[in-house]
C-alpha positions, 0 to 999 in steps of 0.5 A: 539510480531509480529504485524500481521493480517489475514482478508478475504473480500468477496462480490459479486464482489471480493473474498481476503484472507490475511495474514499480518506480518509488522515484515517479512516473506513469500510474496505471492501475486496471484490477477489475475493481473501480474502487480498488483501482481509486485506491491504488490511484491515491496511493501511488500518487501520494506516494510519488510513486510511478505504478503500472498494475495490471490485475485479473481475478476470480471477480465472480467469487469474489474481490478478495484474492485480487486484492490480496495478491495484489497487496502481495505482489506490491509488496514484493515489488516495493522490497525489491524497490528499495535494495539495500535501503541505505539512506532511506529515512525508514520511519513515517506518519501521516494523518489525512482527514477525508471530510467527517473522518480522520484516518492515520497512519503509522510505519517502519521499513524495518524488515520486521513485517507486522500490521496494526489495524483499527478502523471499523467500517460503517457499511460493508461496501463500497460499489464491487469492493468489500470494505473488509479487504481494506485490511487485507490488502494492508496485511498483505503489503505490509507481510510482503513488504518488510514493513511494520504498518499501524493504521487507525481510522480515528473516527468517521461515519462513512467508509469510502472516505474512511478507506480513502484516509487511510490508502492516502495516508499510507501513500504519504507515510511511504513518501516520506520513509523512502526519502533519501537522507544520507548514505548509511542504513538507518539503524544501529543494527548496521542492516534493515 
């Protein structure tokens, strides 16, 4: 049985409507931010995940309520994914280096949303994307996703290749925790 989710979020700021598989497929990100759009990109493929996302903003404010509702509308998507989460392996980490910098990344599905966030952002920008969202989207996905998410950027010197190591290493660190391995829900709780 696939692990999927279709969801659409609209307010008066934002319009999305996404189509999640963790088990593969077709990825199409179109945000209206062509860096944000890449990140998507490398998530989804790192991940193995199939995402469809179509996303309109209030771009001449600015990226952030895009980013963010997108990272909220994902997040809910990838918790309505994952059901009941039994036989999940739960826990991840992944380094990825991105040639001068080397970012990792850290999670738990548990149900018990939190982010840990350490990367510091040599420039501000990176073509119509503010590095700063980098964190926002994180917080959101991670809020909206059940997930207790740690990311550090451990050094570097630029950050597109910073924000690239870490969206990877998310990527990887998903595709390892949404693995099936066995039946039961991976707790001693009895319940994520």
């Amino acid at each position: 049985m696939e692990r999927k989710a279709e969801l659409q979020r609209i307010t008066k700021e934002t319009e999305i409507r996404l189509s999640l598989c963790l088990d593969g497929g077709q990825v199409k990100i179109e945000t209206g931010i062509g860096f944000f759009d890449h990140m998507l990109t490398a998530l989804a493929f790192y991940a193995g995940f199939g995402l469809e996302l179509a996303g309109k903003g209030d771009l001449y404010v600015d990226g952030h309520h895009t980013v963010e509702d997108i990272g909220i509308a994902l997040g809910q998507a990838f918790h309505q994914a994952l059901g009941d989460k039994k036989g999940i392996r739960r826990f991840a980490s992944a380094y990825v280096p991105m040639d001068e910098a080397l970012c990792f990344t850290a999670l738990d599905i548990s149900s018990r949303p939190f982010l840990v966030f350490d990367a510091p952002m040599p420039q501000e920008r990176m073509g119509d994307y503010d590095a700063c969202l980098t964190e926002e989207f994180m917080r959101a996905f991670a809020t909206h996703g059940g997930i207790t998410l740690h990311q550090k950027a451990l050094y570097g010197a630029n950050a597109h290749h910073i924000t690239e190591g870490l969206f990877k290493s998310l990527g990887l660190s998903l595709k390892e925790a949404v693995r099936r391995d066995g039946e039961e829900v991976r707790s001693t709780k009895g319940v994520l």
